[in-house]
N, C-alpha and C positions, 0 to 999 in steps of 0.2 A: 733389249735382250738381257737374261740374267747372266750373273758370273759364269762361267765354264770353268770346271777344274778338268785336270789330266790329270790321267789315273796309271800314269807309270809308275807303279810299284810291284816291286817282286820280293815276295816275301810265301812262306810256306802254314799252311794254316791247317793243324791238326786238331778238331775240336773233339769233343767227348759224345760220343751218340746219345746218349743218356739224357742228356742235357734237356728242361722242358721247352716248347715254342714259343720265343719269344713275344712280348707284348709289347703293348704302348709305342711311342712314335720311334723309327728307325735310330735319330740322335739322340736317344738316350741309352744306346748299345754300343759306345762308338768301342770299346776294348771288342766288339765283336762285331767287326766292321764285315758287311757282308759281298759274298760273292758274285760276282755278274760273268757271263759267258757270251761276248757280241754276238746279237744273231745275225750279223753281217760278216763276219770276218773270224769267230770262233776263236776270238783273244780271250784270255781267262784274267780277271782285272776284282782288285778289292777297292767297294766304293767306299770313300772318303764321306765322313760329319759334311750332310749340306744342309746349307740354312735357307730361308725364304728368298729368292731370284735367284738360287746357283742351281747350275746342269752340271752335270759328269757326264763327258764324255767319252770316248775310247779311245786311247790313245794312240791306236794300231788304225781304224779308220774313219776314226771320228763321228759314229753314228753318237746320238744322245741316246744314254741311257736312263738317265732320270731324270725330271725336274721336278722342285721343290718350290710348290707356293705359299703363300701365306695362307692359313686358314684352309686350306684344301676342299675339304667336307662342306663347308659352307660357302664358300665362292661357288664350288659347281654346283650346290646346289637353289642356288640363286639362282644361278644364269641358267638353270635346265626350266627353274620354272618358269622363269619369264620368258624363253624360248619356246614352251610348249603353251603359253600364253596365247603369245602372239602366234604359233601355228594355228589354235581354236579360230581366232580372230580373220586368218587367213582365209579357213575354209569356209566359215559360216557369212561374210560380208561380201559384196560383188567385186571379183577383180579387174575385171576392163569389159569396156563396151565401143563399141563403134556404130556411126551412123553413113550413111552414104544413098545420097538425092530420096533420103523420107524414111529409107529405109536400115534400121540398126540390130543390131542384138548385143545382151549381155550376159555374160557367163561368170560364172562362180567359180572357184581353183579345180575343183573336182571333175568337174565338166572336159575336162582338158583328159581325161583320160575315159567317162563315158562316151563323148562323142567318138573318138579310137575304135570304141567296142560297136557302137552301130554302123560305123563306117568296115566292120568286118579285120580289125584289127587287133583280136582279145592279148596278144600277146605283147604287143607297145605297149594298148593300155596299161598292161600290170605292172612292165616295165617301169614304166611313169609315175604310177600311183605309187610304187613300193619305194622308188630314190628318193621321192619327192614330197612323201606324209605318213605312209605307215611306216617304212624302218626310221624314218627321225624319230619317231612321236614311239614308236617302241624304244629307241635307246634313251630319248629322256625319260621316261619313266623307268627305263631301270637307274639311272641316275640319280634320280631322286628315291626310287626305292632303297638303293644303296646307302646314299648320303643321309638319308633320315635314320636306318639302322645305325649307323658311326656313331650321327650324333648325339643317339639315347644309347650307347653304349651296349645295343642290344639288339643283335642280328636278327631281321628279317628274315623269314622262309625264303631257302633255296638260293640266298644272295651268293654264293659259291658258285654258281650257275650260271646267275646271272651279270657276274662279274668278268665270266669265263667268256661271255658272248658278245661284250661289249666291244671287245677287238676285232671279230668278226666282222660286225654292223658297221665298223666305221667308214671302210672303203666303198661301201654302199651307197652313202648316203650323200645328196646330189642337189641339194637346194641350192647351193651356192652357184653351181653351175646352170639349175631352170631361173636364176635371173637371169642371167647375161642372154638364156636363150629365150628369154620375155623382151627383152628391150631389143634385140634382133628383131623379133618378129614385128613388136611394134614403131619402129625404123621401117620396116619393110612396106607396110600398110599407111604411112604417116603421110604419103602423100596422095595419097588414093582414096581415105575417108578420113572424117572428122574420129581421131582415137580420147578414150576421158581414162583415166588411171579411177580404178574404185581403192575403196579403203583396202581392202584385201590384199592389195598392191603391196602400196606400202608395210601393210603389217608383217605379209610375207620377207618384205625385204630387212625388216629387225629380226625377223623369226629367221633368216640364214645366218646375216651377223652374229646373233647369240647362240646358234648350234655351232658355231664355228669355235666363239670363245668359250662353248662348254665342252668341247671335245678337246682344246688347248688346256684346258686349267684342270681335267682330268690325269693327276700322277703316279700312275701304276705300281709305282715299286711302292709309293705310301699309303695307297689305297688294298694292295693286298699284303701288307705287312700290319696295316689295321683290323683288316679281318679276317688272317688267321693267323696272326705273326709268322715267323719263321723260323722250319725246320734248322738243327745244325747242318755244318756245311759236311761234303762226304769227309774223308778221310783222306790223306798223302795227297793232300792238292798241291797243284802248283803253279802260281800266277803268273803274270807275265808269259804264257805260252799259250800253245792251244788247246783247247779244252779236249778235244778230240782224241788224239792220243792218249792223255787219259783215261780216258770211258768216261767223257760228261759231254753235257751238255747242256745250255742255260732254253729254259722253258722260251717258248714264245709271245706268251700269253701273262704271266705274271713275272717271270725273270731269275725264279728261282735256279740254282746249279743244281742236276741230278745226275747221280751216278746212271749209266747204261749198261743192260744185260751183255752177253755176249756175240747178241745180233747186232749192238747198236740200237737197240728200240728201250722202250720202257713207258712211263708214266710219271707223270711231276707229282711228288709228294705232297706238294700245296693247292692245286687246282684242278687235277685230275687231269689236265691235257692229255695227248698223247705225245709220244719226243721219237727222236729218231736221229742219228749221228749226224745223218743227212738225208733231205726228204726225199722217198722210194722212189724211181726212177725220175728224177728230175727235168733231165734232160729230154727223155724222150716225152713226155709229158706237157712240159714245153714246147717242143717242136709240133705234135702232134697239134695243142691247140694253134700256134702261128700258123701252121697250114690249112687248118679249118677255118681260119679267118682273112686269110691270103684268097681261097676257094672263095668267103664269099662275098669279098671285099668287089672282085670284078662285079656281082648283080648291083651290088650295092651301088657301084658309078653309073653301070652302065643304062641301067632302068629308073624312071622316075621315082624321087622322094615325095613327091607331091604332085598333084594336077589341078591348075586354076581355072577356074570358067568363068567369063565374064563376058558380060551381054552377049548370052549365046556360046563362044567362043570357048571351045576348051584346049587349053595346053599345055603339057605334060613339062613338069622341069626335073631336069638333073639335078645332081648337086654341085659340080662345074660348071653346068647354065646356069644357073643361081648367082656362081659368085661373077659370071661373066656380065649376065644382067644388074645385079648389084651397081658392078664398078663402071659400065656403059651407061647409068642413072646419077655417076657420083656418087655415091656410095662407098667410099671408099674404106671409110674403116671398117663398117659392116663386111663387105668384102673380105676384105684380109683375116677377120676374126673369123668366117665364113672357112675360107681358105685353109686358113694355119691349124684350125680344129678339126676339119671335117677329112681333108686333107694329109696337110704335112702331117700333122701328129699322128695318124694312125698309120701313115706308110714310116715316118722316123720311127715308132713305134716297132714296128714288122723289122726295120733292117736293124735296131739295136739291137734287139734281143738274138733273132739270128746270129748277128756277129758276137753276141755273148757267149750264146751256148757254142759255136765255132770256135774261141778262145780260151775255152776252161781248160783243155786238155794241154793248153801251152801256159796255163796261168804263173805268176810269179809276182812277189811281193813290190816288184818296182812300179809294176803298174797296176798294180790290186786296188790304189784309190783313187784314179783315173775312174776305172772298169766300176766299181763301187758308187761312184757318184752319179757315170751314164745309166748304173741300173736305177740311182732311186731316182733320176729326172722322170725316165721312163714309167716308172712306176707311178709317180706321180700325174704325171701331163695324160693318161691315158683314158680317163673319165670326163677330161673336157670336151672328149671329140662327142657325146650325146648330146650337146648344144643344138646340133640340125636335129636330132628326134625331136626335143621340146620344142622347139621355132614347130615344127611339123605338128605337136599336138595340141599349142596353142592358136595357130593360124584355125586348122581342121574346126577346133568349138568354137574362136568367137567369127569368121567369115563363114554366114551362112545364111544367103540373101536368095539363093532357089539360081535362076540363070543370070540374072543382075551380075552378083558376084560371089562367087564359092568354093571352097579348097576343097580338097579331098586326098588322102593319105596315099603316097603311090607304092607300088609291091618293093622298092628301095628300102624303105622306113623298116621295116624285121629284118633285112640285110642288116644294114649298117648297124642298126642296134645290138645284133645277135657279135659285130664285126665289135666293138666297142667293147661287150662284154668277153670276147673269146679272149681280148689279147688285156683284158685283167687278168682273166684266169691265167693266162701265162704267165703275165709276171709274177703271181703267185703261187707258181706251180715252180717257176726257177728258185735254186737257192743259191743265195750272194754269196755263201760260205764256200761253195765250192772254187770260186773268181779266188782266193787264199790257200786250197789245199794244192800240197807240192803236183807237179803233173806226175801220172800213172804210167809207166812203161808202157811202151808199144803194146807189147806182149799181153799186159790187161786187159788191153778192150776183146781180147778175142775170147778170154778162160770164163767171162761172167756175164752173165742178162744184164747186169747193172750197167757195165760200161764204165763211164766217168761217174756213176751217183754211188759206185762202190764205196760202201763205209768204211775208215779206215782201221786195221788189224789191230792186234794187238802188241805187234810187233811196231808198228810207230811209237810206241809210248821212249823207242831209241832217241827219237826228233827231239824230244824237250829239252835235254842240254844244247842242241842246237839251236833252240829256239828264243834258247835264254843267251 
């Protein structure tokens, strides 16, 4: 890990509006050290001169706001290409085959999501094919689209755009996770037929490695300060506080501060986002997706993930007979990773967030990075639980021997799936900023539709000497 600085400084920063956008790399403006606005915690912070292996982070809740690597431009875009390398390599060479008493089949990556669509399942499939090749293989190429405009000094069509989307795609994208649910599946089958790893295997498994280190060595604040420098900052700021108060708020997307109209909404001067004090009803937003995924989390147990048939014999498994027969075969870490994904994470999942949104209306600074770090575990761990879809659509293409031996997708697989993506969208529908704003009078929840995602007045802008 690179250096960390902390960014406790309070100091008042009145720049000239007139001023043109800045160019060239962020440390060479250090007299015009620029502003960042957490979008965890809505601390208003001026980042400090960082060199190659240092982060700045917040001092209020520690999210990283920048990293700075060496060569930027060129590191990512090395690793985009040899990661979309190795994805080609992926799709086009055989990834696993199995044989069993004469009789085998082998499949290609792709397979794993047409079999899905004959087996009557179009919407796993798309599911699968989109985590898993199309949104990778679209954000490396904007990657490298990007990365080659820097480094001919000479912007690409629409790179604004497509700079703006790359944050988007990132949560998206799920290679990392259809290996682990590749070596499940073939754990699962290892003792039952003879399994052969194809090159595609492998290739696939460098092609997640290096989407992983091309989405690490991508650094935003330098990447959009190289392609369109940056605006001056608003006017009468004040560090060390919350941005909010003031009528700003720092972009989510490239990181710029922007002034807010008198709703609280606006638009980032640099990347066109749209902003907002705090995002429109949050709360209820969130809640609504947990209960949609609460609803179909029950099909999801209680109906099959899959159905096996073998010599004749068909039957249907859950996904708690799954890890019961797992661990009754020895299986045991299969099991657990079985378990803890399919499982734990998505019900720990369900009761964090509820107890989130149940505590913003009591929130307060003692326990604001407690409450801050259970959101981004959650945030994070929540896309591992699609491991049983991929076990499920890689079993479906490469077991398919007629009554011998053969899987088949059970009416579970679009549950859980849909259950997986509901309670992303929550987490991204909650906003961490609110776990820091002071709690609202009694009396508030009743005067407004917003409730607790009320944006704060103008009359808060009193809190900054308190805050300072």
């Amino acid at each position: 890990m690179g250096e960390r600085r902390n960014l406790a400084l309070i100091d008042t920063l009145t720049p000239d509006p007139h001023l043109p956008v800045q160019e060239g790399p962020p440390e060479a403006h250090m007299s015009r050290r620029r502003l960042r606005a957490c979008h965890e915690c809505d601390w208003l912070v001026r980042l400090p001169p960082l060199h190659r292996g240092q982060s700045a982070d917040c001092p209020r809740c520690g999210h990283t706001l920048s990293t700075r690597h060496y060569r930027p431009a060129q590191r990512s875009l090395a690793l985009a290409i040899a990661a979309l390398l190795a994805l080609i390599m992926a799709i086009s060479l055989p990834f696993v085959s199995f044989q069993i008493s004469g009789i085998g089949n082998r499949i290609v990556l792709t397979q794993t999501a047409t079999s899905l669509i004959g087996m009557h399942q179009p919407l796993v499939a798309i599911g699968v094919v989109l985590t898993t090749i199309v949104l990778p293989m679209v954000y490396l190429l904007s990657v490298i689209w990007l990365q080659i405009g820097l480094l001919r000094r000479t912007l690409l069509p629409a790179s604004r755009d497509i700079a703006r989307a790359l944050s988007h795609l990132h949560p998206w994208m799920m290679a990392d996770v259809f290996i682990i649910g590749a070596l499940v599946s073939l754990i699962k089958i290892a003792g039952m037929a003879e399994v052969s790893l194809g090159l595609a295997f492998w290739a696939f498994c460098c092609f997640a490695l290096l989407l992983l280190l091309t989405t690490q060595s991508l650094d935003a604040d330098w990447m959009w300060f190289s392609l369109v420098g940056e605006p001056a900052a608003p006017e009468g700021v004040v560090t060390g506080a919350r941005a909010s108060p003031q009528g700003l708020t720092g972009c989510p997307t490239c990181g710029l501060v922007n002034r807010l109209d008198a709703d609280g909404n606006g638009r980032c001067r640099r990347c066109g986002e749209r902003l907002h004090a705090r995002l429109p009803y949050s709360l209820q937003r969130t809640w609504a997706l947990l209960a949609a995924a609460t609803l179909l989390y029950l099909p999801a147990n209680l109906y099959p993930i899959m159905i096996t048939t073998s010599l004749g014999h068909t039957e249907p498994s859950t996904i708690i007979g799954g890890v019961i027969t797992l661990w009754q075969h020895g299986s045991y870490p299969i099991a657990a990773v079985i378990f803890i994904a399919s499982i734990l994470v998505p019900v720990s999942k369900l009761i964090a967030m509820a107890w989130l949104c149940l505590r913003v209306p009591r929130s307060d600074d003692l326990q604001g990075v407690s409450r801050t770090r259970l959101y981004r575990i959650t945030e994070f761990v929540g896309r591992w639980s699609m491991v049983d879809v991929f076990v499920v659509a890689i079993l479906v293409a490469l077991i398919r021997a007629g009554n011998l031996m053969s899987i088949a997708p059970g009416p579970a697989a679009l549950a859980f799936g849909a259950v997986v993506v509901l309670t992303m969208l929550s987490a991204m529908a909650f906003d961490p900023r609110l776990i820091w704003d002071p709690p609202l009078p009694r009396s508030g929840h009743s005067d407004t539709g917003h409730g607790d995602d009320m944006p704060p007045s103008s009359s808060d802008h009193k809190e900054v000497a308190h805050d300072l």
